[in-house]
DSSP file (Angstrom, degrees, kcal/mol; ACC not computed):
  #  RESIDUE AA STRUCTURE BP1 BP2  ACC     N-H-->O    O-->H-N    N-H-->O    O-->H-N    TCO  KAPPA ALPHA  PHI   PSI    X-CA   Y-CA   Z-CA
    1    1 A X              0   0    0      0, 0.0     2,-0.1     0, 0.0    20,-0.1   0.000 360.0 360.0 360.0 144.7  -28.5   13.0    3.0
    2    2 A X        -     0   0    0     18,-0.1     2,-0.4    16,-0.0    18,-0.2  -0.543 360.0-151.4 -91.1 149.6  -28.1   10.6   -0.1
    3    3 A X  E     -A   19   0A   0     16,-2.6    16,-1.8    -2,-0.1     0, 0.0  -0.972  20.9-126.4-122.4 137.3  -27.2    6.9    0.7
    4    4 A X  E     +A   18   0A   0     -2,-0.4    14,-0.2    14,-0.2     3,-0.1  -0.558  42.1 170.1 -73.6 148.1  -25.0    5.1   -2.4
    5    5 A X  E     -     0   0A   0     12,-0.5     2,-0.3     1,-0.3    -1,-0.2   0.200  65.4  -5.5-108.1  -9.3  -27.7    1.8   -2.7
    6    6 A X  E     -A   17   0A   0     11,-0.7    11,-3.1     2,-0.0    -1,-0.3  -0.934  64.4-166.2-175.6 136.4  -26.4    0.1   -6.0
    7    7 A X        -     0   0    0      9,-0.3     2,-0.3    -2,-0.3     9,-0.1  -0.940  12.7-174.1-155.1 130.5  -23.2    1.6   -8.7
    8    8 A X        -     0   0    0     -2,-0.3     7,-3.8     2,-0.0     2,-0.4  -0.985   2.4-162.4-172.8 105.7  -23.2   -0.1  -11.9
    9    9 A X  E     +B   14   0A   0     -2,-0.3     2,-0.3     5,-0.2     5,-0.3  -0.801  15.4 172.0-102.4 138.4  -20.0    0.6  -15.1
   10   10 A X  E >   -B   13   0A   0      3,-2.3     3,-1.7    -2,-0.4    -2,-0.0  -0.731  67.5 -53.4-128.8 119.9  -19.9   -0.1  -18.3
   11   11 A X  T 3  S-     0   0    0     -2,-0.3    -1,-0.2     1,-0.3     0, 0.0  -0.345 125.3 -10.4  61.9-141.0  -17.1    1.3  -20.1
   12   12 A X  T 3  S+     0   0    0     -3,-0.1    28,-2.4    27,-0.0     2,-0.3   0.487 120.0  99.7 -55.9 -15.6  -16.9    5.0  -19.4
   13   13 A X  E <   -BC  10  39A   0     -3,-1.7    -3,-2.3    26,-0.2     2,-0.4  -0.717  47.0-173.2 -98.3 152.1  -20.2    4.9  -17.9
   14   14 A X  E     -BC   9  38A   0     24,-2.3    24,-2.9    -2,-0.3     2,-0.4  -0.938  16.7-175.2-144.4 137.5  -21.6    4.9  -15.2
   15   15 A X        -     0   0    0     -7,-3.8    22,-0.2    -2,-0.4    -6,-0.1  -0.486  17.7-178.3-109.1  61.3  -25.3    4.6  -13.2
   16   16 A X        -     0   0    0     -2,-0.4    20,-1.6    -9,-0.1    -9,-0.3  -0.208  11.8-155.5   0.6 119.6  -25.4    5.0   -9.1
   17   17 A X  E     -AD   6  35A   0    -11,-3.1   -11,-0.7    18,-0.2   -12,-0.5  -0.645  17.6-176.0 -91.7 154.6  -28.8    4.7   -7.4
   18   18 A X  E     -AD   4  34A   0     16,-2.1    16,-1.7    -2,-0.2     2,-0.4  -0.972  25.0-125.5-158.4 161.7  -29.0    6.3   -4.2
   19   19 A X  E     +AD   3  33A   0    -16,-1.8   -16,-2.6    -2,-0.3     2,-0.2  -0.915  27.8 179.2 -81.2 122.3  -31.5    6.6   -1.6
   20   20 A X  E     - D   0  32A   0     12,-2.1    12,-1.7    -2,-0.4     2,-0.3  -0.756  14.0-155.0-124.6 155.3  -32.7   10.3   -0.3
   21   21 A X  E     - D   0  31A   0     10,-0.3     2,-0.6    -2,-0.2    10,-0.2  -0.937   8.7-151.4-158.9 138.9  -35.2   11.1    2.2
   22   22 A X  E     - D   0  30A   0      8,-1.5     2,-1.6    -2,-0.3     8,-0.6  -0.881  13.2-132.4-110.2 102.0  -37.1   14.5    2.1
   23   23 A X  E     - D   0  29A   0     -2,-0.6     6,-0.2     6,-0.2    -1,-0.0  -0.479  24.2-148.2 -61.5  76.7  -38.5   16.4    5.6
   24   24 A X    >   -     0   0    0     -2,-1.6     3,-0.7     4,-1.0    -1,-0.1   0.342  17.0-125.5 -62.5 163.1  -41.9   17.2    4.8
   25   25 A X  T 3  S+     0   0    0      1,-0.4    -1,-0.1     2,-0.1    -2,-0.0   0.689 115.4  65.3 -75.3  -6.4  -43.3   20.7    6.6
   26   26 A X  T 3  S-     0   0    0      2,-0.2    -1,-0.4     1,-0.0    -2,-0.1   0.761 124.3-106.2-101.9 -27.7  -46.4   18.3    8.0
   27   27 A X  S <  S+     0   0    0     -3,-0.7     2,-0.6     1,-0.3    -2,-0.1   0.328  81.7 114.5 113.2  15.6  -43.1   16.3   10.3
   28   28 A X        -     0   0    0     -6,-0.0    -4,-1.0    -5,-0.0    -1,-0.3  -0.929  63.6-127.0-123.1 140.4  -42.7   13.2    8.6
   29   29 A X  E     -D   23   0A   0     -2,-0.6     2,-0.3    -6,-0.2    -6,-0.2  -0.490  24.3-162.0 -51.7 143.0  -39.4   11.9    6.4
   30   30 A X  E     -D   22   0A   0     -8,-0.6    -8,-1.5    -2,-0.1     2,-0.4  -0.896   2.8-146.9  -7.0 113.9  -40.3   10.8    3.1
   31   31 A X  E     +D   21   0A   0     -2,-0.3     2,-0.3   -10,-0.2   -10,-0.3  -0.871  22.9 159.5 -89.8 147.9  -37.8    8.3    0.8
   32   32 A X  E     -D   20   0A   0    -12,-1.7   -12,-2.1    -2,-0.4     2,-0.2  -0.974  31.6-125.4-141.2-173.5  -37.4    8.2   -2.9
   33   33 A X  E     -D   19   0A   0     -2,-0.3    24,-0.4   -14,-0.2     2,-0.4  -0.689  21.6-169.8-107.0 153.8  -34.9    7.0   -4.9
   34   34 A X  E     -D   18   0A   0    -16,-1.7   -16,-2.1    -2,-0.2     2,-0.4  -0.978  13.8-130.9-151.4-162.2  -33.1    8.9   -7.5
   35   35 A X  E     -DE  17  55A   0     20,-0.9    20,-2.4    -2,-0.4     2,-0.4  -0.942  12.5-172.6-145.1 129.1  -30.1    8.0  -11.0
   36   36 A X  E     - E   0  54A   0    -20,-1.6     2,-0.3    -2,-0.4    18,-0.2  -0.931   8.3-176.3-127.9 147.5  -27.2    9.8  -11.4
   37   37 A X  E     + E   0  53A   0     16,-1.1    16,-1.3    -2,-0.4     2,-0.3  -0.896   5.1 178.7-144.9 112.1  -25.4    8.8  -14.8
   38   38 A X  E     -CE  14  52A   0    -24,-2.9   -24,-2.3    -2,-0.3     2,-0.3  -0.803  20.0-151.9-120.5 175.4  -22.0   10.1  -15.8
   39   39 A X  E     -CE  13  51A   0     12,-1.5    12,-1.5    -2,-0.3     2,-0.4  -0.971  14.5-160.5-135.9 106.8  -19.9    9.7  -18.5
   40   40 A X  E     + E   0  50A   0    -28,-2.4     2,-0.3    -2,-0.3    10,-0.2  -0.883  18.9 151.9-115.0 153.5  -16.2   10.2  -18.0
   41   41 A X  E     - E   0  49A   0      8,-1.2     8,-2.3    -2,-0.4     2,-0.6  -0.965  41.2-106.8-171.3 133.8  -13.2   10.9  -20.9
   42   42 A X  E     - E   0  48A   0     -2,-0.3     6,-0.2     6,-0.2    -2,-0.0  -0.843  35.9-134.5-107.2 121.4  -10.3   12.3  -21.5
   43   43 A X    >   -     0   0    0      4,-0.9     3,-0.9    -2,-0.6    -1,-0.1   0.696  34.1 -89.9 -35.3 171.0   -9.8   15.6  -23.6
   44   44 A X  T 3  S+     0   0    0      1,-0.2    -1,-0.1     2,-0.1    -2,-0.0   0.673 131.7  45.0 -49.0 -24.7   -7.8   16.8  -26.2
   45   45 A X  T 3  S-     0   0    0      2,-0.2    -1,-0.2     0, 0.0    -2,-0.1   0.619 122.7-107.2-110.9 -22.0   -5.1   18.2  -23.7
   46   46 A X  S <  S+     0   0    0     -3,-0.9     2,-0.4     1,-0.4    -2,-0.1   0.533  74.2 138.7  96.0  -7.6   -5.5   14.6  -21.7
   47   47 A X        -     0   0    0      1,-0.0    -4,-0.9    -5,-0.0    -1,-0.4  -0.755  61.3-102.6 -65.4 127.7   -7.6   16.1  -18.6
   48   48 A X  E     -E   42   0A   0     -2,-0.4     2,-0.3    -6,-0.2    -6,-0.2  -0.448  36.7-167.6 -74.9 141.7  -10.3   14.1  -17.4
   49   49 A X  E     +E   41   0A   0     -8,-2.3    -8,-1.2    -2,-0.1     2,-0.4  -0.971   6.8 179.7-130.1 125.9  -13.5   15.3  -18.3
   50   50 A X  E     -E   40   0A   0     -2,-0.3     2,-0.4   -10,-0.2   -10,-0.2  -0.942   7.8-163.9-131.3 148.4  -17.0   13.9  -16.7
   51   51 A X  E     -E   39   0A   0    -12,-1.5   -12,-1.5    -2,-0.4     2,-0.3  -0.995  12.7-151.2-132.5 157.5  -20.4   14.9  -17.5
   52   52 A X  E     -E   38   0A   0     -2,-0.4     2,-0.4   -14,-0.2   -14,-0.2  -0.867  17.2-176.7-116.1 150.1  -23.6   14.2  -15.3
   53   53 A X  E     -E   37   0A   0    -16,-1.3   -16,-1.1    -2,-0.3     2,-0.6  -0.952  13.6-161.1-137.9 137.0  -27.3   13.6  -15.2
   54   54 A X  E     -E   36   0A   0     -2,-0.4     2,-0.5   -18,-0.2   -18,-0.3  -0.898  14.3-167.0-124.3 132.2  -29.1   13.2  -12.7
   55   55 A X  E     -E   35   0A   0    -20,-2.4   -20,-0.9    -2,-0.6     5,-0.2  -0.871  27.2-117.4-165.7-167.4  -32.5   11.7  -12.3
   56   56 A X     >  -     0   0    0     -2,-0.5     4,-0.8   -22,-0.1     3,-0.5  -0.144  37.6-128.4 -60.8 170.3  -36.1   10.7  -10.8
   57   57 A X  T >4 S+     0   0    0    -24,-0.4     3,-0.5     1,-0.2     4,-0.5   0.834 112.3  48.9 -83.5 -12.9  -36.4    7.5  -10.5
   58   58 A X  T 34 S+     0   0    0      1,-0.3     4,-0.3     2,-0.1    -1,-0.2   0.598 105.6  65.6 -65.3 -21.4  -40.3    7.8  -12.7
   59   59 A X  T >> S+     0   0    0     -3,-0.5     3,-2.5     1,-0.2     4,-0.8   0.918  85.3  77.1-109.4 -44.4  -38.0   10.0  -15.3
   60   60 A X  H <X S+     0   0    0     -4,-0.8     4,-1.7    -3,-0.5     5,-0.4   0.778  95.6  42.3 -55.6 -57.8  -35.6    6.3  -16.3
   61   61 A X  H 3> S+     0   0    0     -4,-0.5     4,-1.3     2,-0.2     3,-0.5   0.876 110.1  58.9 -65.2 -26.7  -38.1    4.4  -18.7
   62   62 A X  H X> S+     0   0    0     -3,-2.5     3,-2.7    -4,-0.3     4,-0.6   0.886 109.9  47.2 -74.4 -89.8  -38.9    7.8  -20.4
   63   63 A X  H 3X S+     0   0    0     -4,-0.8     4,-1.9     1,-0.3    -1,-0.2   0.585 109.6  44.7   3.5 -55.0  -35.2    8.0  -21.1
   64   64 A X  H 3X S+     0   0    0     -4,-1.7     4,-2.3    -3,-0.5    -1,-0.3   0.732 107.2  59.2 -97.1   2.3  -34.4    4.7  -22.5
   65   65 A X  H <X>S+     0   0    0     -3,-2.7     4,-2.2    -4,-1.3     5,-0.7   0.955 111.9  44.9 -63.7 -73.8  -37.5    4.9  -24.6
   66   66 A X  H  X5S+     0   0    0     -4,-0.6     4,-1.1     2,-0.2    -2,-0.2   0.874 117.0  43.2 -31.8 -42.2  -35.6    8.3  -26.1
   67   67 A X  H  X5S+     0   0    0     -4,-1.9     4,-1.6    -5,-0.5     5,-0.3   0.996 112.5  50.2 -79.0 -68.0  -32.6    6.5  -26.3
   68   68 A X  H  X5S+     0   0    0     -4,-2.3     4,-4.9     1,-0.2     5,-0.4   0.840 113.5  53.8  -5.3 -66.9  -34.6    3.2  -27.9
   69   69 A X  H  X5S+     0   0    0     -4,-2.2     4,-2.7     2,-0.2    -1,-0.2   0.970 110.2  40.9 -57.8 -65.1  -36.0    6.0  -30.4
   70   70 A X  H  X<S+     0   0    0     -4,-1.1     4,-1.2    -5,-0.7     5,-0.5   0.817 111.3  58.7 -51.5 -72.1  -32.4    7.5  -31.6
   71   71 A X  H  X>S+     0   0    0     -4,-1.6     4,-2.9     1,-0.2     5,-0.5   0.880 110.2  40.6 -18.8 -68.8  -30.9    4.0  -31.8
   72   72 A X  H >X5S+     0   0    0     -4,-4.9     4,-2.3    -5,-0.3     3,-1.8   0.977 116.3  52.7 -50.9 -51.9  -33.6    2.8  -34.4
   73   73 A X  H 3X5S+     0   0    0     -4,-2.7     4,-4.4    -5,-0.4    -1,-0.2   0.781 111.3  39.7 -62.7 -33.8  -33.4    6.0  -36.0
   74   74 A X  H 3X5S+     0   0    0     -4,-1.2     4,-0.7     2,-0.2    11,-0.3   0.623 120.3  51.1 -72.6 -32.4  -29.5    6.2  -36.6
   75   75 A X  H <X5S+     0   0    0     -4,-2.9     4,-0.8    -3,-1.8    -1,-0.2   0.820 109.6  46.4 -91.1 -23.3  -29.7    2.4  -37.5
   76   76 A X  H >X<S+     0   0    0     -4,-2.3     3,-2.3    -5,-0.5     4,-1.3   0.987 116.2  50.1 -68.3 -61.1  -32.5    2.8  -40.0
   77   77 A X  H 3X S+     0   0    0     -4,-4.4     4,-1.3     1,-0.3    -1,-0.2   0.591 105.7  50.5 -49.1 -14.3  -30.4    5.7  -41.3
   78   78 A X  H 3<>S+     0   0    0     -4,-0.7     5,-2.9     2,-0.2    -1,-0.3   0.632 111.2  52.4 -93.2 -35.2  -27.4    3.9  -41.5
   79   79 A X  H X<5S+     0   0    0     -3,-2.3     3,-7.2    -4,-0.8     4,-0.5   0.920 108.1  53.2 -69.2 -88.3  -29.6    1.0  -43.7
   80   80 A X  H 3<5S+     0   0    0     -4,-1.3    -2,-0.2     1,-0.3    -1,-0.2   0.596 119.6  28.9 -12.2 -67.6  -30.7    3.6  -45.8
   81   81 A X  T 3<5S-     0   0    0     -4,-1.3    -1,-0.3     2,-0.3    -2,-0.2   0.223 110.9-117.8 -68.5  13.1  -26.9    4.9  -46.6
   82   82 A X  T < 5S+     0   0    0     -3,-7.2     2,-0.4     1,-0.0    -3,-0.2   0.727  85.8  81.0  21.1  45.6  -25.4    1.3  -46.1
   83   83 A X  S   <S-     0   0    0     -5,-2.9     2,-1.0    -4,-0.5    -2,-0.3  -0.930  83.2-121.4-152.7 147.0  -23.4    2.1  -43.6
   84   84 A X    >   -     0   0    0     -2,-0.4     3,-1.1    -4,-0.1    -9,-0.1  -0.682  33.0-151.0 -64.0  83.8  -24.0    2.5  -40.2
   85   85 A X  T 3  S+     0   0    0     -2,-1.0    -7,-0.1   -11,-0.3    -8,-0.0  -0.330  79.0  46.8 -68.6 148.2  -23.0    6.2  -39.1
   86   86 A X  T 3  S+     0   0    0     -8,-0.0     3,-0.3    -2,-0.0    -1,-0.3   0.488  88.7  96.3 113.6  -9.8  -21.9    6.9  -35.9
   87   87 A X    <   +     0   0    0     -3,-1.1    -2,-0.1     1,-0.2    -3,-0.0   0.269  61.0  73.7-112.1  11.0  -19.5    4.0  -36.1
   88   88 A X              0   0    0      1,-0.2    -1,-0.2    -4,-0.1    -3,-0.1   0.635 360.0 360.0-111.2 -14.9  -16.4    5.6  -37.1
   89   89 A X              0   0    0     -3,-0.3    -1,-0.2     0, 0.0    -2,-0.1   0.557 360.0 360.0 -70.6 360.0  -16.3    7.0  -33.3
Protein backbone atom coordinates (compact mmCIF):
# COMPACT_ATOMS: atom_id res chain seq x y z
CA UNK A 1 0.00 0.00 0.00
CA UNK A 2 1.25 3.59 -0.93
CA UNK A 3 2.02 6.00 2.11
CA UNK A 4 1.46 10.08 1.13
CA UNK A 5 5.36 11.18 2.42
CA UNK A 6 5.52 14.85 1.07
CA UNK A 7 2.57 16.87 -1.40
CA UNK A 8 3.88 20.00 -2.87
CA UNK A 9 1.37 22.92 -5.27
CA UNK A 10 2.17 25.37 -7.37
CA UNK A 11 -0.61 26.86 -9.13
CA UNK A 12 -2.53 24.06 -10.81
CA UNK A 13 0.05 21.65 -10.10
CA UNK A 14 0.86 19.44 -8.24
CA UNK A 15 3.86 16.76 -7.08
CA UNK A 16 3.01 13.93 -4.15
CA UNK A 17 5.81 11.58 -3.08
CA UNK A 18 4.75 8.49 -1.71
CA UNK A 19 6.24 5.58 -0.21
CA UNK A 20 5.50 1.88 -1.63
CA UNK A 21 6.79 -1.33 -0.49
CA UNK A 22 7.00 -4.39 -2.95
CA UNK A 23 6.74 -8.38 -1.66
CA UNK A 24 9.45 -10.01 -3.29
CA UNK A 25 8.79 -13.95 -4.23
CA UNK A 26 12.29 -14.70 -2.12
CA UNK A 27 9.93 -13.24 1.38
CA UNK A 28 11.26 -10.05 2.00
CA UNK A 29 9.40 -6.31 1.65
CA UNK A 30 11.26 -4.02 -0.40
CA UNK A 31 10.63 0.10 -0.31
CA UNK A 32 10.92 2.61 -3.09
CA UNK A 33 9.67 5.74 -3.57
CA UNK A 34 7.67 6.94 -6.46
CA UNK A 35 6.13 10.92 -8.12
CA UNK A 36 2.82 11.40 -9.06
CA UNK A 37 2.36 14.89 -10.82
CA UNK A 38 -1.06 16.19 -11.94
CA UNK A 39 -2.27 19.09 -13.46
CA UNK A 40 -5.80 20.19 -12.80
CA UNK A 41 -8.24 22.79 -15.00
CA UNK A 42 -11.25 23.60 -15.81
CA UNK A 43 -12.79 22.88 -19.40
CA UNK A 44 -14.71 24.61 -21.86
CA UNK A 45 -18.04 23.45 -20.35
CA UNK A 46 -16.43 24.44 -16.67
CA UNK A 47 -15.91 20.62 -15.48
CA UNK A 48 -12.80 19.90 -13.75
CA UNK A 49 -10.38 18.29 -15.69
CA UNK A 50 -6.96 16.55 -14.17
CA UNK A 51 -4.28 14.82 -15.86
CA UNK A 52 -1.61 12.53 -14.24
CA UNK A 53 1.92 11.16 -14.42
CA UNK A 54 3.17 9.05 -12.48
CA UNK A 55 6.73 8.22 -11.80
CA UNK A 56 10.08 6.36 -10.52
CA UNK A 57 11.77 8.05 -8.43
CA UNK A 58 15.44 7.41 -10.97
CA UNK A 59 12.90 8.63 -13.93
CA UNK A 60 12.62 12.72 -12.09
CA UNK A 61 16.07 14.24 -13.25
CA UNK A 62 15.53 12.67 -16.75
CA UNK A 63 12.42 14.70 -16.85
CA UNK A 64 13.40 18.01 -15.79
CA UNK A 65 16.42 17.76 -18.03
CA UNK A 66 13.47 17.27 -20.98
CA UNK A 67 11.64 19.97 -19.54
CA UNK A 68 15.23 22.21 -19.10
CA UNK A 69 15.64 21.18 -22.93
CA UNK A 70 12.05 22.57 -24.24
CA UNK A 71 12.34 25.71 -22.09
CA UNK A 72 15.64 26.80 -23.79
CA UNK A 73 14.35 25.80 -26.93
CA UNK A 74 10.95 27.78 -26.93
CA UNK A 75 13.01 30.73 -25.29
CA UNK A 76 15.71 30.63 -27.95
CA UNK A 77 12.78 30.50 -30.42
CA UNK A 78 11.01 33.27 -29.03
CA UNK A 79 14.62 35.43 -29.27
CA UNK A 80 14.82 34.50 -32.65
CA UNK A 81 11.11 35.86 -33.55
CA UNK A 82 11.28 38.63 -30.72
CA UNK A 83 8.76 37.48 -28.95
CA UNK A 84 8.43 34.90 -26.62
CA UNK A 85 5.71 32.26 -27.83
CA UNK A 86 3.89 30.45 -25.62
CA UNK A 87 3.16 33.52 -23.60
CA UNK A 88 -0.14 34.54 -24.86
CA UNK A 89 -1.47 31.37 -22.73
Amino acid sequence: MSKLLKSVKSGNFEATIWENEKDLEEGGIVGYQTISLRKVWRDQTGSFREQKLHLRKQDVERVCVLLRKVQEHLLLEGEEHGKNKGDEY
